[in-house]
C-alpha positions in Angstrom: 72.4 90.7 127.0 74.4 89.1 129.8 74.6 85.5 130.8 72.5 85.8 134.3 69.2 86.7 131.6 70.6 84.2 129.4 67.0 83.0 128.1 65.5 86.7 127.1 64.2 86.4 123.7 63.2 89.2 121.8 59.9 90.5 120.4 60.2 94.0 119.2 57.1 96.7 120.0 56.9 99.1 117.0 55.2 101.6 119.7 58.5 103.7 121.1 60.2 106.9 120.6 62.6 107.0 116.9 64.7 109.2 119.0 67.6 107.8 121.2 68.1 109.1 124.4 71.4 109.2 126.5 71.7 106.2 129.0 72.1 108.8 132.0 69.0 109.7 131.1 67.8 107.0 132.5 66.8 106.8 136.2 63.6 104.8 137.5 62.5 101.2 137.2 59.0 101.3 136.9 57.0 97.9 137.3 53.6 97.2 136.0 51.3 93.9 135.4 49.4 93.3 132.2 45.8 93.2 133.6 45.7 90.6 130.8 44.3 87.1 130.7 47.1 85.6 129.2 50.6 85.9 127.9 49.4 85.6 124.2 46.9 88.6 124.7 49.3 90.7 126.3 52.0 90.8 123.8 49.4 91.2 120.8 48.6 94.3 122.9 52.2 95.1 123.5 53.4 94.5 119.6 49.9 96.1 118.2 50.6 99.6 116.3 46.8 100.9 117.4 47.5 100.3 121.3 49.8 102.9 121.3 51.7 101.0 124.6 54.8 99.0 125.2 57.5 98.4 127.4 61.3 97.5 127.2 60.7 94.1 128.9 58.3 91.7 129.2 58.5 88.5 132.2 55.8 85.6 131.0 53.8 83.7 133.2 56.1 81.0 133.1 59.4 83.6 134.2 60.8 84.0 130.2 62.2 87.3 130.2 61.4 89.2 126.4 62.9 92.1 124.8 60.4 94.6 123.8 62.0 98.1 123.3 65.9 98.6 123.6 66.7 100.5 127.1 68.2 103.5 124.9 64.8 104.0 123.1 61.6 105.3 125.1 59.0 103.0 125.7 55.4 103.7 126.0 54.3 102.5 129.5 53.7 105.0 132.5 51.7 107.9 130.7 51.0 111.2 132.2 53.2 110.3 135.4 55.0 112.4 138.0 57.4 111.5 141.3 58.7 114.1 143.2 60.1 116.7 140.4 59.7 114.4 137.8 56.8 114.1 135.0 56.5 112.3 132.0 58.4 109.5 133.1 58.4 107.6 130.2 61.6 109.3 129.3 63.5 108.8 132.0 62.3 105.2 133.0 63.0 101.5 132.2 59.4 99.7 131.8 58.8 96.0 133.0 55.8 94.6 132.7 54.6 90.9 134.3 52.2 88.7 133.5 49.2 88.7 135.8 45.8 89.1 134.8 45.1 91.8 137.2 42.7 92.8 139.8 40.0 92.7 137.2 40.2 89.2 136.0 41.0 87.0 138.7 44.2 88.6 140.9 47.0 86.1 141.5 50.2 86.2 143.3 53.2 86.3 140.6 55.3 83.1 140.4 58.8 82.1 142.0 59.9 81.9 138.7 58.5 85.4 137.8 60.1 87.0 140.7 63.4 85.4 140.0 63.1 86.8 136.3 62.4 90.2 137.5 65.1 90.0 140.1 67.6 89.2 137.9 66.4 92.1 135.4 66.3 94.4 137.3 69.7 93.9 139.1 70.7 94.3 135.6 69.4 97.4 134.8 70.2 99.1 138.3 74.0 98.0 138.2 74.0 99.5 134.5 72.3 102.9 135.0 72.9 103.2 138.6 69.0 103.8 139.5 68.5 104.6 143.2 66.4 102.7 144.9 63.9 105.2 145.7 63.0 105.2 142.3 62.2 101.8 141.6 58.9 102.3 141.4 55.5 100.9 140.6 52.8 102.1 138.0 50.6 103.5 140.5 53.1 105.1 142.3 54.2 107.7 139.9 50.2 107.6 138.5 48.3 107.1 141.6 44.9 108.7 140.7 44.4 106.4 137.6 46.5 103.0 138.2 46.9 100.3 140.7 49.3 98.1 139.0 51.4 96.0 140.2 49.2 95.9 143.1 49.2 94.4 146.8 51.0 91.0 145.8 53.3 92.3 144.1 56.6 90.6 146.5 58.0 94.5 147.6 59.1 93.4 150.8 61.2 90.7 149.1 62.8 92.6 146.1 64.2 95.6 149.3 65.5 92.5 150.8 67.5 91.9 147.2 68.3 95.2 147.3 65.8 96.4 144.8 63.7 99.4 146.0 62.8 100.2 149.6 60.6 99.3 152.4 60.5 100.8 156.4 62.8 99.2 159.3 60.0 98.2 161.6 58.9 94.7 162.6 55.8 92.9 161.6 55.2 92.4 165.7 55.3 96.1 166.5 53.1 97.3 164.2 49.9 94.9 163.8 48.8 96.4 167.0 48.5 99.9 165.6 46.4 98.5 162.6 43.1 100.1 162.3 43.6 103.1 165.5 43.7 106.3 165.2 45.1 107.7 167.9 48.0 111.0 167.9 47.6 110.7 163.9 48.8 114.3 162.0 47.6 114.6 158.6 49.4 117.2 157.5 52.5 115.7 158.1 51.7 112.4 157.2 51.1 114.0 153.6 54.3 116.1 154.2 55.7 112.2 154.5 53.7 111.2 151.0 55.7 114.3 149.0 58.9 113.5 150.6 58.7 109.8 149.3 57.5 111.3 145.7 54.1 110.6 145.4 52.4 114.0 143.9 49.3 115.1 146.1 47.5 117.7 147.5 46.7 118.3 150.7 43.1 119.8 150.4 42.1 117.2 148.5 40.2 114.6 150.7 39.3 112.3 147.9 42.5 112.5 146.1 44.4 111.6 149.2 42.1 108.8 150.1 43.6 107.3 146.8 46.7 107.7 147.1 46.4 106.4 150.9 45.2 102.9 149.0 48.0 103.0 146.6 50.3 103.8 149.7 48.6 100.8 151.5 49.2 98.6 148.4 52.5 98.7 148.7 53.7 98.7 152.2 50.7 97.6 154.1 48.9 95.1 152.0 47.2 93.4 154.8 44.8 95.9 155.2 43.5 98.2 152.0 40.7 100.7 153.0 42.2 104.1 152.4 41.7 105.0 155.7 44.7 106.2 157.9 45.7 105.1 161.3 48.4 104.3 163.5 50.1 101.6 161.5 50.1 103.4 157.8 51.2 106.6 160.0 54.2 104.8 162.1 55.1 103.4 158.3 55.3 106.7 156.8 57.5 108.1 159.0 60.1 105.1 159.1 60.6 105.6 155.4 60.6 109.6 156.1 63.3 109.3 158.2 65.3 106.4 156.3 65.0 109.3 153.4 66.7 111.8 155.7 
C-alpha cells in the first residue's frame, strides 16, 4: 500500500469471493459503521467464518486503517443492494467499514482521526479505480429499506468538500427557512429526483418512500429526521437533480 496509508495493517477475513474480479469492475465506495461496541467485537465479527460478512478495510476507533479483503477479491458487505441499474453491489464495490457503535448502542460522531483515515483511503481508492463520485455511497443508500448505516453524523458535507462524494450548492441560510413547510411540494417529481440520484423506489408505495425520505434526510439534511417532506428536503433534491444534469 502507498505511503499516505502508511500505518494499514492487515487482518485477513476468510469471508470473500475465491474468484478475482477485474479492477474495472470496480466502481462504488460504499461506507458503512460497525454497529459494534468496540473495535475488538467488530473484527471477531469481521474475521469469524459463521458471520458470513466482511469488508476490504477496516478504520478503528483510534483512525488505524486494517486490511481485510484485497480490493481485487469481493468482499461481503452491502447484501441484496441496488443503485440506479445496479444490484448486487458487492461485486462491483470497495467496502469500508468504521468503528462506531451505532444507533443502537450509544450513537457517536466518528473521530478527527477517523475521518482523516477514511479520507485518505478513499482518495486512494478513487484515484486508483477512477470511482465517480456519485457512487460513493453509503450502506443505506444502495439498501435503504433495511439499513441506516453510516447514519446522520457521518461528516458527508466534509468528505464533498475533499472531493469525495456529493452534496447540493445551496447555503445553510437559504434553506433553514424552508424546514418543516410544505408549501408548492410535487411528489412525483421529487421521487423522479430520488431515481435520478440512484436510490431504487417506488412511487405508490407510501411507506416505502417514507423510508427512503429518512435515509435521504440522513444524509443531506441531518438536522431534521422525520420522514416527512417539505420545502427544505424538496429545494435539496432538486439542487442535486440538476447538478446531475
Amino acid at each position: 500500500m502507498q505511503k499516505n496509508v502508511e500505518k494499514m495493517t492487515i487482518n485477513y477475513s476468510p469471508n470473500f469471493d475465491l474468484k478475482k474480479r477485474d479492477k474495472n469492475k470496480i466502481k462504488y465506495l460504499i461506507y458503512h459503521y460497525t454497529g459494534m461496541k468496540n473495535d475488538k467485537l467488530a473484527i471477531k465479527k469481521l474475521t469469524s467464518f459463521n458471520s458470513n460478512v466482511s469488508c476490504h478495510y477496516y478504520i478503528t476507533k483510534s483512525g488505524n486503517l486494517i486490511q481485510m479483503v484485497p480490493d481485487l477479491y469481493v468482499a461481503w458487505h452491502a447484501g441484496k443492494s441496488n443503485w440506479g441499474s445496479h444490484k448486487s453491489l458487492n461485486y462491483k464495490s470497495i467496502g469500508i467499514e468504521v468503528s462506531n457503535p451505532g444507533h443502537g448502542n450509544g450513537y457517536r460522531k466518528f473521530t478527527d482521526k477517523q475521518i482523516k483515515c477514511l479520507i485518505r483511503i478513499s482518495n486512494l481508492m478513487i484515484k486508483k479505480y477512477n470511482i465517480d463520485k456519485n457512487r460513493i455511497l453509503g450502506h443505506s443508500d444502495i439498501a435503504p429499506l433495511r439499513k441506516i448505516d453510516p447514519g446522520e453524523k457521518f461528516p458527508w458535507k466534509l468528505l464533498s468538500k475533499k472531493k469525495i462524494g456529493v452534496w447540493h450548492d445551496i447555503n445553510s441560510k437559504i434553506l433553514k427557512p424552508l424546514r418543516g413547510k410544505k408549501t408548492e411540494l410535487n411528489l412525483q417529481k421529487f421521487v423522479i429526483y430520488l431515481k435520478n440520484l440512484g436510490y431504487r423506489i417506488e412511487f405508490s408505495n407510501s411507506n416505502e418512500l417514507r423510508k427512503i425520505l429518512k435515509i435521504f434526510q440522513m444524509r443531506f439534511r441531518p438536522e431534521l429526521i422525520d420522514g416527512k417532506l417539505d420545502n427544505e428536503c424538496y429545494k435539496i433534491a432538486k439542487s442535486l437533480y440538476n447538478l446531475r444534469k
